[in-house]
C-alpha positions in Angstrom: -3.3 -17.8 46.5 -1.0 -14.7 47.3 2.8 -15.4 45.9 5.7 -13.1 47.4 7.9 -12.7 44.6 10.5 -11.6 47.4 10.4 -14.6 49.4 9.8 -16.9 46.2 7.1 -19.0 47.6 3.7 -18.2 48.8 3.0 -15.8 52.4 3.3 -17.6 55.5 2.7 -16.6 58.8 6.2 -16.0 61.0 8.0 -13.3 61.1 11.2 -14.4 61.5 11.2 -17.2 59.1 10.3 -14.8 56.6 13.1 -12.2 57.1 15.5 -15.0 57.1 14.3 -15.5 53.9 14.0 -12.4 52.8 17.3 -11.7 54.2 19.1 -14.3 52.5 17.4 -14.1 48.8 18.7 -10.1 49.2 22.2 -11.8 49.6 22.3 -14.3 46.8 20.9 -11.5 44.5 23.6 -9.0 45.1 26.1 -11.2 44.4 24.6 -13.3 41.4 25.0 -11.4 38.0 21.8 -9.4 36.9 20.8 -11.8 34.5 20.7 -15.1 37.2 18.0 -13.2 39.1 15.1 -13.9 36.7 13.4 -16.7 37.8 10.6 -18.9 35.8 7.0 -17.4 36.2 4.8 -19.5 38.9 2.0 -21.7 37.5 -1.2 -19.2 36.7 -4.1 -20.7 39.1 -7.4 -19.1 39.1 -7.3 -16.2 42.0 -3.3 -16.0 42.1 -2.1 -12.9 42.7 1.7 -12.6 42.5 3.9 -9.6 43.8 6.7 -8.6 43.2 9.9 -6.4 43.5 11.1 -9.4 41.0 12.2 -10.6 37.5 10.4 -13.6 35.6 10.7 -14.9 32.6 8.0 -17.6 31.0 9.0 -19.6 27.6 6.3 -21.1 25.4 2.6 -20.3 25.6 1.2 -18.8 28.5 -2.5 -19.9 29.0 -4.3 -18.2 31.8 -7.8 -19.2 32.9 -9.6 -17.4 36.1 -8.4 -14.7 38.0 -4.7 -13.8 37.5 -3.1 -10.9 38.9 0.8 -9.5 38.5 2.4 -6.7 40.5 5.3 -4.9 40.8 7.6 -7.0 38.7 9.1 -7.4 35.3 8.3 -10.4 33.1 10.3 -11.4 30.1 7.9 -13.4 27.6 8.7 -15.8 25.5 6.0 -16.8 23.7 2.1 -15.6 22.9 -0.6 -15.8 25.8 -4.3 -17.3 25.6 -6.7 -15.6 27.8 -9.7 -18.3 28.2 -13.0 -17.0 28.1 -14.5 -15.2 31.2 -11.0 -15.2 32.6 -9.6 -11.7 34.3 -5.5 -10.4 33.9 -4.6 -7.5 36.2 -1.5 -6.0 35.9 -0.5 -2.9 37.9 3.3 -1.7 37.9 4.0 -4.8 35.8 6.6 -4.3 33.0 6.2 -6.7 30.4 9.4 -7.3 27.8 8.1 -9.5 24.5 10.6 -11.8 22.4 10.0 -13.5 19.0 11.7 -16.0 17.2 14.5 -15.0 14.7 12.4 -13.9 11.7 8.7 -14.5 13.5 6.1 -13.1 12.2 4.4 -9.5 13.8 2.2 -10.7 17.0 4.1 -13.8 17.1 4.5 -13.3 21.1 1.4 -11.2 21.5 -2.0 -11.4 23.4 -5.2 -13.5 22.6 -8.4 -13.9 24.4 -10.3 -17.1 23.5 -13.9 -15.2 23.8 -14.9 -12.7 25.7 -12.0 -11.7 28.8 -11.5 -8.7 31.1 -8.1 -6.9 30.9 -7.1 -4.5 33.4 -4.0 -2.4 33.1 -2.6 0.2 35.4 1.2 1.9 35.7 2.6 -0.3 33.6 4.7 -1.0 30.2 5.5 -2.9 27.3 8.5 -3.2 24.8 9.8 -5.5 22.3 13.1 -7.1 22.3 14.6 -7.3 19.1 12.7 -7.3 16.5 9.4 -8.6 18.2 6.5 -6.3 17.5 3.6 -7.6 20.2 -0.3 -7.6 19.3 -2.9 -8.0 21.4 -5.9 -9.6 20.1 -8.6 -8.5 22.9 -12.4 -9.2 23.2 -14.8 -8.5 26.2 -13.7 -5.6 28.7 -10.3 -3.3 28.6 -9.6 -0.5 31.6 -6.5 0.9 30.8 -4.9 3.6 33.3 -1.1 4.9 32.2 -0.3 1.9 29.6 3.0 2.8 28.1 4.3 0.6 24.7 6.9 0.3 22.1 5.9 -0.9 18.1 2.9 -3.0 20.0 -0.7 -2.9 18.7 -4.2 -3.6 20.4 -7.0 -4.8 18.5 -10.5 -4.7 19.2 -13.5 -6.9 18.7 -16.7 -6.8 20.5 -15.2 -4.9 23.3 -15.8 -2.6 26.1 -13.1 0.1 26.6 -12.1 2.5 28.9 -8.6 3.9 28.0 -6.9 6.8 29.9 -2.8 8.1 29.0 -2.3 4.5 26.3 0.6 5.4 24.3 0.5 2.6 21.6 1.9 1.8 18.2 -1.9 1.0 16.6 -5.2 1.0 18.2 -7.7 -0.8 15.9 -11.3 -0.4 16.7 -13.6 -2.4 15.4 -16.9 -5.3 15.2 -19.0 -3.6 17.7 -16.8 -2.0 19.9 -17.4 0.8 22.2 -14.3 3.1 23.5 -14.4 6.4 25.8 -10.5 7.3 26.1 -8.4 10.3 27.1 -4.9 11.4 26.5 -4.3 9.1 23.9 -0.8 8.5 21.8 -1.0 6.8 18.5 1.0 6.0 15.8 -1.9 4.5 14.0 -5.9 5.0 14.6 -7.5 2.0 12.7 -10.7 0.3 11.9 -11.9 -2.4 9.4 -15.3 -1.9 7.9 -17.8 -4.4 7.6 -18.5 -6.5 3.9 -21.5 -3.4 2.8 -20.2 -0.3 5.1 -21.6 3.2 4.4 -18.8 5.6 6.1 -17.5 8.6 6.4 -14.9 10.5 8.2 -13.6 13.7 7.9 -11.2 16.7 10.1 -9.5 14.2 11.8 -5.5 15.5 11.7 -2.1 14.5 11.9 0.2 15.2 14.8 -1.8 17.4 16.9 -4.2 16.9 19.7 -8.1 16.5 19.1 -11.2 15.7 20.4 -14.1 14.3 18.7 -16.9 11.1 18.7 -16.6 8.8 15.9 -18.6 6.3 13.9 -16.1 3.6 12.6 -16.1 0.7 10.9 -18.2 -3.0 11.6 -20.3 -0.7 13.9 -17.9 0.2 16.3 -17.8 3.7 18.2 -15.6 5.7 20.0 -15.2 9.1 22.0 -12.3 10.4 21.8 -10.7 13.2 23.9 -6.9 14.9 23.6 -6.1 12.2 21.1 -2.8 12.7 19.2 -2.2 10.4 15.9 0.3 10.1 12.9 -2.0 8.0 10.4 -5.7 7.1 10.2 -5.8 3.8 9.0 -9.1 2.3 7.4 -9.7 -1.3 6.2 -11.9 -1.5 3.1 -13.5 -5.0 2.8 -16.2 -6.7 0.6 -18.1 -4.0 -1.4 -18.2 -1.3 1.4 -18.0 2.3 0.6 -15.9 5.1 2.5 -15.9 9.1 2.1 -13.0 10.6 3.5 -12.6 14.9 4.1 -9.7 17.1 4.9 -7.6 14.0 6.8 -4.0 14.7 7.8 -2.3 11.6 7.1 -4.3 8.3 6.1 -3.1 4.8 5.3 -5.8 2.9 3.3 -6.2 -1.2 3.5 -8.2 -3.1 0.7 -9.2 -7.2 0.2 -9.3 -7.4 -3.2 -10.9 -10.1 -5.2 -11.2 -8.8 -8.5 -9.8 -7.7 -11.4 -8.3 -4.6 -13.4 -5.3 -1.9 -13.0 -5.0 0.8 -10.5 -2.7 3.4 -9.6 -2.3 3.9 -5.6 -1.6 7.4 -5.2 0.5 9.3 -2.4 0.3 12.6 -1.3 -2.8 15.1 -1.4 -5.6 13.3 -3.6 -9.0 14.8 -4.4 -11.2 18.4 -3.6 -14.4 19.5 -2.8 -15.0 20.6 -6.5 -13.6 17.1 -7.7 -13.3 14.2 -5.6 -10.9 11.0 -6.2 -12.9 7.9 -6.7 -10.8 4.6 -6.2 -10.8 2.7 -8.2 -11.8 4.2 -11.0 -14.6 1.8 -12.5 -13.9 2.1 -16.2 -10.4 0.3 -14.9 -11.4 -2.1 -12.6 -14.2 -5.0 -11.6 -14.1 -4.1 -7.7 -17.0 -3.1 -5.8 -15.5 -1.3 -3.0 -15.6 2.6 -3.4 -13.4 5.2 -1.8 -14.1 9.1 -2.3 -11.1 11.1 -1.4 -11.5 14.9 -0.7 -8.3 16.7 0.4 -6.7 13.7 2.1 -3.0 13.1 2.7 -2.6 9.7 1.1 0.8 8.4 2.5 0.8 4.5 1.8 -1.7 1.7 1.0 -2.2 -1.8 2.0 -3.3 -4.5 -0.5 -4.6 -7.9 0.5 -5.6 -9.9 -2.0 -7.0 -13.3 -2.6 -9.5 -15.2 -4.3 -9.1 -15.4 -8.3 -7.9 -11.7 -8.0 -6.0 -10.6 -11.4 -4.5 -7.1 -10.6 -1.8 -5.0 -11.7 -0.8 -2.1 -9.6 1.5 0.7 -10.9 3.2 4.2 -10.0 1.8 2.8 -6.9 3.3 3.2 -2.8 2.4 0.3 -0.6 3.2 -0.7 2.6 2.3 -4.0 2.7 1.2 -6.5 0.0 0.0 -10.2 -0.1 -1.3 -12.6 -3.0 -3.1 -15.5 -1.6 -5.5 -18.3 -3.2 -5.1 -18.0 -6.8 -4.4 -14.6 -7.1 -2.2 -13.3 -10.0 -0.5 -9.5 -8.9 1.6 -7.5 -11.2 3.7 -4.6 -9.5 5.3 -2.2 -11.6 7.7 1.0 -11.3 6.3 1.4 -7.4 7.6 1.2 -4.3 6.7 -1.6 -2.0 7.7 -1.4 2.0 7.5 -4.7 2.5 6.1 -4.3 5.8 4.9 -7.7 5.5 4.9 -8.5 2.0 3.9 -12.7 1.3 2.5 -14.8 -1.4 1.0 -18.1 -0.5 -1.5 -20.7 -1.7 -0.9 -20.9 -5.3 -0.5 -17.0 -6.2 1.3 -15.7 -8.8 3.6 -12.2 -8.3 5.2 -10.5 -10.3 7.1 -7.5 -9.6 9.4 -5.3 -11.8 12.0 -2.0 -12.1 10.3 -0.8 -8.3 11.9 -0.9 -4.9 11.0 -3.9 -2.8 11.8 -3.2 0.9 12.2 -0.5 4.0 14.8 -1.9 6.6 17.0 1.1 5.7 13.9 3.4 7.1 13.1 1.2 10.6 14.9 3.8 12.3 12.0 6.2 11.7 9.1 3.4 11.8 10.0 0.7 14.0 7.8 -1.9 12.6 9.7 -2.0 9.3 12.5 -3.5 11.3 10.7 -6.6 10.1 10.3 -5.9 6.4 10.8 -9.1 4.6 9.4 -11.2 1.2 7.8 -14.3 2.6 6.5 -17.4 -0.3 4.8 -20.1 0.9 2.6 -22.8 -0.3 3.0 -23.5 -4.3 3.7 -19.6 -5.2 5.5 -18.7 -7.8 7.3 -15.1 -8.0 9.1 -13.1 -10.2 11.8 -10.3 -9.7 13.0 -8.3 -12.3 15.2 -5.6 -12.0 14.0 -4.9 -8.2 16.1 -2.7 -5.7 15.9 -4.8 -2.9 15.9 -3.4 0.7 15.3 -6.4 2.7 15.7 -10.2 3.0 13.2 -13.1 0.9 12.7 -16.5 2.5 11.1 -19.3 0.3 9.4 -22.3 1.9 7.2 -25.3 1.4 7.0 -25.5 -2.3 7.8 -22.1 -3.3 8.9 -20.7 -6.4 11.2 -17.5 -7.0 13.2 -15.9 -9.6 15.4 -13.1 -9.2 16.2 -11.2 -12.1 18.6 -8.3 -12.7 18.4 -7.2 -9.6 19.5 -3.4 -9.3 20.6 -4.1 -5.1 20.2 -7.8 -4.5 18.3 -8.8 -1.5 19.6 -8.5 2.2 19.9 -12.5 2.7 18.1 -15.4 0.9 16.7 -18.4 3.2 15.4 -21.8 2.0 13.3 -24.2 3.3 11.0 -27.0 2.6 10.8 -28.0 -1.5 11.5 -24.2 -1.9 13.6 -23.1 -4.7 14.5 -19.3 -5.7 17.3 -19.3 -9.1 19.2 -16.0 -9.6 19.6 -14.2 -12.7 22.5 -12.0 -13.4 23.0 -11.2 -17.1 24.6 -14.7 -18.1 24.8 -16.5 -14.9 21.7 -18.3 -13.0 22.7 -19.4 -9.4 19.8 -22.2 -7.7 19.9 -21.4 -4.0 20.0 -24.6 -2.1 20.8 -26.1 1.6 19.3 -25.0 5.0 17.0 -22.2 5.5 
């Protein structure tokens, strides 16, 4: 079926029925206010191909199965979409404009494809509204001709790419995947390794152009021409080894689930006489091994889990979770908050650092989010904390705030949730609605 997004139903034949039409929608538009013009997003049949000029909005899920097409219009999206298996989505001159719900986590309204789907993008764009920051989860085949985004992220599993002038927040490539791109513009390059990776990466800069092949994580590849980046971001999992040489500006992401202290460093770490090994073994139980020569360390990512029993100190991290049974111990650091969560029944504990980054989201969009999140049967402890950002409690979570240097930007509740605050001689419960 071919819809007219001008006409608002689909092609017929007669002329003069259709200018009529035409006609009179062009009247009603110009005197409706802007916002009156969007109308709700036709059903997504297999082989539909729908054309605008036009302005559509879709709440909810959007689940498309078969052969869907959009052109030439603008669609506001409330909600995540599921790409079915074997399915195809063509957009060409399609601007897409992504909403989450107050306080949603990233990818909340983002992209998934239920096995392997085929994604073809041309003259198009995609921004957030708010503070929605859009992910695409893709598997199977990507063409991608003149994509531009705002604080949105494509991930990559099993797939086939093609990418020419993408201009993304992060581009993760990983399990398998095979990319040839030009003209690329990235915030973040990123790939997770596999559970027993032997990798290595080296000369790949910061903020200026470069070409080069490269061997990433899971056994994923990519060719990569005129590619500029801020950060190289690599995922360390299971007991998988990494040597990095001479990189501009890296972010580095680790599972943990073991034991011992570490110190994440920031700034240049390691030489060719003397390269940084993390962690350092006599300190630590971990199996994973980085080797750092000459590499701009700017932040680190910690997810833990499992019976993990870690403290981190003098440490900069981005973002930090404790999940299972882990117990965590932060100390004189400074933690973005980027997304920073305790859940299951992990313990945290985090003391004289600074907890939170909404003051820099005008220089990295995706902190516009930063926020404490406890779930499950956590239990967490702030003492003394500079807090930069907002904490919400729910389920039956457990917090105490202690001394708190700035106090947090807002406090929500819900569930069984309780968080007490501690200033010198008075303790205040927090209670009511989240």
């Amino acid at each position: 079926m071919f819809w007219n997004a001008t006409a608002g139903r689909p092609a017929q034949d007669g002329l003069a029925i259709s200018m009529r039409l035409i006609c009179a929608l062009a009247m009603l538009l110009t005197a409706l206010p802007a916002g009156a013009a969007e109308a709700p997003l036709p059903a997504l049949r297999d082989g539909i191909t729908i054309k605008g000029p036009g302005r559509f909005r879709h709440d909810g899920q959007l689940t498309i199965q078969g052969t869907v097409r959009l052109q030439q219009l603008t669609l506001d999206l409330h909600g995540p979409i599921r790409l079915e298996a074997g399915s195809t989505l063509q957009l060409e001159d399609v601007h897409l404009i992504v909403s989450d719900p107050l306080g949603a986590p990233n990818g909340t309204s983002g992209l998934r494809c239920v096995g392997p789907a085929k994604v073809v993008i041309r003259d198009s764009t995609m921004a957030p509204s708010g503070t929605a920051h859009p992910m695409w989860q893709l598997q199977g085949d990507l063409d991608v001709e003149n994509f531009r985004t705002q604080n949105s992220e494509f991930h990559l599993e099993h797939v086939r790419a093609r990418l020419d002038h993408l201009t993304i927040f992060e581009l993760e490539i990983s399990h398998d995947s095979d990319v040839v791109a030009h003209h690329l513009t990235l915030v973040f390059l990123s790939t997770h390794s596999g559970d027993d990776d032997r990798l290595s990466f080296s000369d790949i800069p910061a903020d200026r152009p470069f070409s080069k092949t490269l061997a990433l994580g899971s056994g994923a590849k990519a060719t990569l021409h005129d590619v500029r980046l801020q950060f190289f971001l690599l995922y360390v999992h299971g007991q998988s080894q990494a040597t990095l040489e001479r990189m501009g500006r890296v972010q580095l992401a680790i599972f943990p689930r073991c034991s011992g202290r570490m110190q994440l460093p920031r700034g240049y770490v390691g030489s060719t006489m003397k390269p940084a090994i993390f962690p350092e073994p006599s300190f630590t139980d971990c199996a994973f091994r980085l080797s750092l020569n000459d590499v701009n360390v700017d932040t680190w990512d910690v997810y833990s889990g499992g019976a993990a029993d870690l403290t981190f100190t003098n440490s900069r991290i981005d973002e930090l979770t404790a999940g299972d049974h882990a117990r965590v111990t932060v100390r004189d650091s400074m933690v973005y908050a980027d997304w920073l969560a305790a859940s299951g029944d992990a313990r945290l504990d985090v003391a004289d650092s600074t907890v939170g980054a909404l003051s820099l989201a005008a220089q990295r969009p995706d902190l516009a989010t930063s926020q404490i999140r406890l779930t499950g049967s956590s239990q967490s402890v702030f003492s003394r904390v500079r807090f930069d950002c907002g904490i919400f409690a729910g389920d039956q979570a457990h917090a105490d705030i202690r001394g708190s240097i700035v106090p947090p930007k807002y406090i929500r509740r819900g569930g069984a949730a309780m968080v007490q605050v501690e200033n010198g001689t008075t303790t205040r419960k927090v209670e009511g609605q989240p």
